[in-house]
N, C-alpha and C positions, 0 to 999 in steps of 0.2 A: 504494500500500500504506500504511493508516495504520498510526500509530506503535504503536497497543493491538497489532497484530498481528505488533509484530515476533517474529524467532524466538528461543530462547534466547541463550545467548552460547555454548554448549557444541558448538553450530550450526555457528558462525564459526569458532571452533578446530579442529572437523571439515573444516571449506571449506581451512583454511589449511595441515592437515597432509598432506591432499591434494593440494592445490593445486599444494604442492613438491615432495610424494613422488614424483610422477608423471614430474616432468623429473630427477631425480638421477641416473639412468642416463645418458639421451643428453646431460644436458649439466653437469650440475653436477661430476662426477667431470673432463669434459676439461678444465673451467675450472679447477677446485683443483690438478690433476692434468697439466695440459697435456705438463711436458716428460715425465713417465713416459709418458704416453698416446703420445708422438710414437716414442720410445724402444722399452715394449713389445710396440706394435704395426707399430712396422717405417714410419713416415708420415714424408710432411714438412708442411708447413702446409698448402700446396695438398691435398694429398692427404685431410687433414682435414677443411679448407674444404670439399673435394666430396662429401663424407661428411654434414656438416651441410647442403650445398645439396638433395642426394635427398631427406632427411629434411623440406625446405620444402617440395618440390617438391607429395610427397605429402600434406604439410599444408598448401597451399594449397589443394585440391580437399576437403579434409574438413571443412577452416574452412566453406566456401562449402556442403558437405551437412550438416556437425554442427547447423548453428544451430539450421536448420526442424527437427531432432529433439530440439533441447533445449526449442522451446517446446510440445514434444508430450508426452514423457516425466518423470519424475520423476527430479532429478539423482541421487539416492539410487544407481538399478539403472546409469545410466548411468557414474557416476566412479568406484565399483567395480568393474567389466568393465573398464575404462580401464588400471585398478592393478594388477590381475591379469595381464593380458595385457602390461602393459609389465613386469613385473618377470620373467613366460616370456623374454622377450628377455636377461636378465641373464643365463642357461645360454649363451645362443650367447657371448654378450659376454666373458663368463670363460674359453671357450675361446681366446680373441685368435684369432680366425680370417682369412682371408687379408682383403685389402683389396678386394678382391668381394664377398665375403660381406657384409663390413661394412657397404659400404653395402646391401647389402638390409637390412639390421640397421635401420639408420637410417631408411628407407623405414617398415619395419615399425613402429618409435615414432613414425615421422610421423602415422601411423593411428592408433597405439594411444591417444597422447597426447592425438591436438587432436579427431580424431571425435566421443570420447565421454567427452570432460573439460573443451575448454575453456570450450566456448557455457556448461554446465552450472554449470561452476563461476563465471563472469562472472554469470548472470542471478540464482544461489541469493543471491549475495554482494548483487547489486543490491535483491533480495528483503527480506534482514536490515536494512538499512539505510533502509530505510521512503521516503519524504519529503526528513526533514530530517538523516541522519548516512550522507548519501553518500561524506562526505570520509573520516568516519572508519570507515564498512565497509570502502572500500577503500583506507585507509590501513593498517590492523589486515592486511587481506590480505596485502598487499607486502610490509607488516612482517615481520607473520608467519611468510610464505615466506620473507622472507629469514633470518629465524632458525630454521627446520627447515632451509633448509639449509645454514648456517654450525653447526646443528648436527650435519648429515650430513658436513660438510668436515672438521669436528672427530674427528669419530669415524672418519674413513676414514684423515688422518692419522696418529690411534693406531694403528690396526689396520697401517697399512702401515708405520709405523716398529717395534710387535713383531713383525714375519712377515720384515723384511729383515734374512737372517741374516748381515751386512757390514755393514763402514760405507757411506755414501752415496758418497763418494769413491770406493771400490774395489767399488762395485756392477755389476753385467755386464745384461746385458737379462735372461739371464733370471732373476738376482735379483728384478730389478722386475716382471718379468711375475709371479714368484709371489708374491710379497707383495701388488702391486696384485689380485690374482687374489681374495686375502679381502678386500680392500677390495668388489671387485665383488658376492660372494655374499652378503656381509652386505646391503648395501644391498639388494640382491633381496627379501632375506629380509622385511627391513623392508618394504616397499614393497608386497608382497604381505600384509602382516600389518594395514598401515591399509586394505586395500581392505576385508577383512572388519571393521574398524571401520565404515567408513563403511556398510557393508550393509547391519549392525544397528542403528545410532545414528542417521545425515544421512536422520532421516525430519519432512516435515511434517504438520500436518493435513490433512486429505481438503480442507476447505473452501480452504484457499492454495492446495493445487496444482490447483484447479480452476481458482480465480480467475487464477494465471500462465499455464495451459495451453491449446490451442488444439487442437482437434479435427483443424483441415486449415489451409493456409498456402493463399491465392488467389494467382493472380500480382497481381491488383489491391495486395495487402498489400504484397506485394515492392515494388512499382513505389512502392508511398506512401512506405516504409521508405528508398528508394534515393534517392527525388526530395527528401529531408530534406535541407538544408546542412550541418546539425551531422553529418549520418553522414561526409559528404564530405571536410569538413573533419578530420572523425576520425582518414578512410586516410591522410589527410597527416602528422597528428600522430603518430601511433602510429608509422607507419614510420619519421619519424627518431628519436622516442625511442627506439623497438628497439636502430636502427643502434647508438645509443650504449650500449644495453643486450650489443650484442653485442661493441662495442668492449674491455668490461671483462674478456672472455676472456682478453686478450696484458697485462695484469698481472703474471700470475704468469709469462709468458717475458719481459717487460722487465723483471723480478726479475733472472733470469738473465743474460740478455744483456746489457743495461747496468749492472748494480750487483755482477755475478759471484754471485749466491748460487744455492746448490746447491740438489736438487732439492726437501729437505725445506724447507729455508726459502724457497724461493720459492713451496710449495703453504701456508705460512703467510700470504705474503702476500693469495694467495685466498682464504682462510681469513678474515683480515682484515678483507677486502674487506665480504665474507659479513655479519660482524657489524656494520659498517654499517646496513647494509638495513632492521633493524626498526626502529631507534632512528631514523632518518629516516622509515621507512614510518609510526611511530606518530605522530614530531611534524608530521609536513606534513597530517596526519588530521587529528587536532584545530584546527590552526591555521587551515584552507582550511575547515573547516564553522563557524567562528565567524567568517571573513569570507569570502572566497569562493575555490571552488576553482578555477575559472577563470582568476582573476586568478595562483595560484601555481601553478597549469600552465605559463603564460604565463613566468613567472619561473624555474621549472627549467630552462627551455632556455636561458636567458641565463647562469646560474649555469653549465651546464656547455659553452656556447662557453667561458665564461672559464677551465676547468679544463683541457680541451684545446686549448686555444691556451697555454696555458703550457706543456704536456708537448710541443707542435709546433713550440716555438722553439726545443727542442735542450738548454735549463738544466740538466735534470734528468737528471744523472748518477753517477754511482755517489763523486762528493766531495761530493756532499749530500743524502745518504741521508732528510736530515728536510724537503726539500724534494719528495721522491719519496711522502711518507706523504703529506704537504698536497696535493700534485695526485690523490692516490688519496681524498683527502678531497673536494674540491672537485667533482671526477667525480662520486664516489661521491652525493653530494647530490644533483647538480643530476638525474642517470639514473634516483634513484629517486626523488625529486619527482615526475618526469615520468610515471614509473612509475605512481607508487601512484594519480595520479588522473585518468590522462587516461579511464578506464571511469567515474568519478564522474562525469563532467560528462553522463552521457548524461542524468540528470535536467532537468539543466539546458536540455538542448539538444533538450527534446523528442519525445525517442523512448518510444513507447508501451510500457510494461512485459512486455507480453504479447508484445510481438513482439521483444523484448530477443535472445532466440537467434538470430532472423533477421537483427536489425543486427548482433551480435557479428558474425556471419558473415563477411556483409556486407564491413565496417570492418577485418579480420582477413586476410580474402583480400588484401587490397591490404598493409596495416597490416604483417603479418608476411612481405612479400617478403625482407626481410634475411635470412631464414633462408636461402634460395636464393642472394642473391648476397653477401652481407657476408663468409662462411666464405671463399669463393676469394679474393674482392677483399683481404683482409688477409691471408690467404696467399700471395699474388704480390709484396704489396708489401714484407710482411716475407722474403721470400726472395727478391725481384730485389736487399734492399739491406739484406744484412744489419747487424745490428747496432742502435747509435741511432737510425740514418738512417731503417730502414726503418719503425720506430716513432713518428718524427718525420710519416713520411707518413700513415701508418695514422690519427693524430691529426687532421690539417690534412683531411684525408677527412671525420673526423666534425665539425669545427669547421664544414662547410659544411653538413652535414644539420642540426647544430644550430641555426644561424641560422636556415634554411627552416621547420623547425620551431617555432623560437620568433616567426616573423611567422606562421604558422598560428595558431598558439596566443591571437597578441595578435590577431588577426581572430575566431577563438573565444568571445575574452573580451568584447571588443567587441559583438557580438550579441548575445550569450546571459549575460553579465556581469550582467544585472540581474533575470534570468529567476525569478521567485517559482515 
């Protein structure tokens, strides 16, 4: 895609409010929200864990059908069907329905979300970003996302601190179920209200979506797409980044359980977390396209062994509250580095445009396993041992995906490091 063709910038903003809308239901609310969600739905972490593992399960088989439809359709019809349908799911959601139901709940966003959002949303973004501002398409994205939803986290906070008619202290379940309750409808509400932006606005010219689009997918295509190194190496990197993307969920319960803060200041700390994300999403964009994004791929997984290896040697406890901020600092860099560019490098690593929904796919099915095991696997661990300890474990967990992922990453860079 040359540079004359790139899309507006009003395009990318479209991509980005989407992009996040779409997950604030199944995941951004239990991460800001964890101990109310544990609370007024009656869970314990396992039990959440397998809540988010159906939710993979089902998005593993839609990654692997969504692609071949994003390089057929226009992401316009597709990521608003997406938003529509996952914001239907906030009615069941607001009901707190039994822990059955749930997960079909969950199931149900696995669909809603990754079918016909994510190939669409990966390949539009790859689209805007031409050539030569790979890093910073998908820096802008992450970023982005990470600031719709630190500014969903923000506004679900308010909402659930005027609806809870007690103090936090003297709150019962079902206080919190009803307060969290307009936290959930708003969000809906929202969520359904960008899909009808995106309907009328996230349109390109007749001539781009020709040139992205592909009439029929051969298996010969597949098999070119798959026998790629850089796709292979992709499913390696992407999953341990996740891992650690998924790690930053028990934040806001290691608020609680080791430094004792209650429920409203530890969905601050999520909150926190949240605003991060752009301000790293935008600087590691700029930085990785004026020298390479490869190489600070490579260097996000290094940055965050070093963040969770500091929170897995046990330091970090509630008598040094400003060492607790610096490992959420340190995390928080190294996860969204890794984040914002391991989808930029597909430039790099030679994956044909056109067939970009097919690799997302691809790269994804493997890439996003965490979703299926990271939820129990940190639910077991934080509940066989409780407290520090179990968060101590939880960390030493991602400190070895981290490494595997950052010698992926440096084999990555190595290869395709020079790749014009």
């Amino acid at each position: 895609m040359s540079e004359r063709k790139r899309l507006p910038w009003y395009f990318l903003g479209l991509l980005i409010l989407a992009g996040e809308s779409v997950f604030i239901l199944p995941f951004v609310l239990s991460r800001v929200f964890r101990p109310t969600v544990l609370d007024a739905f009656n869970l314990n972490n396992v039990e959440l864990g397998l809540c988010f593992s159906v939710y993979g399960i089902v998005a593993l088989l839609s990654y692997l059908l969504g692609g071949p439809i994003a390089d057929k359709f226009a992401p316009r019809k597709l990521i608003a069907v997406a938003l529509w349908t996952t914001a239907l799911g906030g009615i069941v959601y607001g009901t707190f329905p039994e822990y059955s139901t749930l997960k079909v709940l969950y199931g149900w966003w696995g669909f809603t979300t990754i079918f016909l959002s994510w190939a669409p949303m990966i390949k539009a973004t790859r689209v805007w970003g031409g050539t030569a501002s790979q890093g910073k398409a998908f820096g802008f994205l992450d970023g982005g996302r990470g600031l719709v939803s630190a500014i969903f986290a923000t506004t679900g906070v308010i909402v659930f601190s005027l609806f809870l008619t007690t103090t936090v202290a003297k709150a019962t379940t079902t206080d919190n179920q009803q307060a969290f309750k307009y936290v959930i409808w708003v969000s809906s509400v929202i969520v359904a209200m960008v899909g009808v932006l995106v309907w009328f606005f996230l349109k390109m010219d007749k001539e781009i979506e020709k040139e992205i689009s592909i009439e029929r997918i051969s298996t010969h295509q597949i098999k070119e797409v798959f026998g790629l190194t850089s796709v292979r190496l992709l499913m390696l990197i992407i999953l341990c980044g996740y891992v650690g993307y998924k790690v930053t969920d028990v934040f806001s319960l290691y608020a609680q359980d080791v430094l004792y803060y209650d429920q409203i200041e530890s969905a601050q700390v999520g909150t926190f977390l949240l605003y991060m994300r752009p301000v790293i999403g935008v600087a590691i964009g700029f930085i990785a396209d004026r020298t390479q994004t490869t190489y600070w791929l490579m260097n996000g997984f290094f940055i965050l062994l070093a963040g969770c290896t500091l929170i897995a040697s046990g330091v970090v406890t509630d008598s040094l509250p400003l060492l607790f901020f610096l490992s959420i600092i340190i995390v928080s860099t190294g996860v969204n580095a890794v984040r914002c560019l391991y989808f930029s490098v597909m430039e790099k690593g030679n994956i044909p445009l056109v067939l970009t929904g097919t690799a997302v796919g691809m790269i994804s099915i493997v890439g996003y396993t965490p979703d299926i095991f990271a939820g129990p696997m940190m639910g077991y661990l934080l509940d066989r041992s409780p407290g520090i300890l179990g968060h101590q474990h939880v960390f030493m967990m991602l400190a070895v995906f981290s490494l595997i992922g950052g010698l992926s990453a440096r084999r990555y860079y190595r290869l395709y490091g020079n790749n014009k």
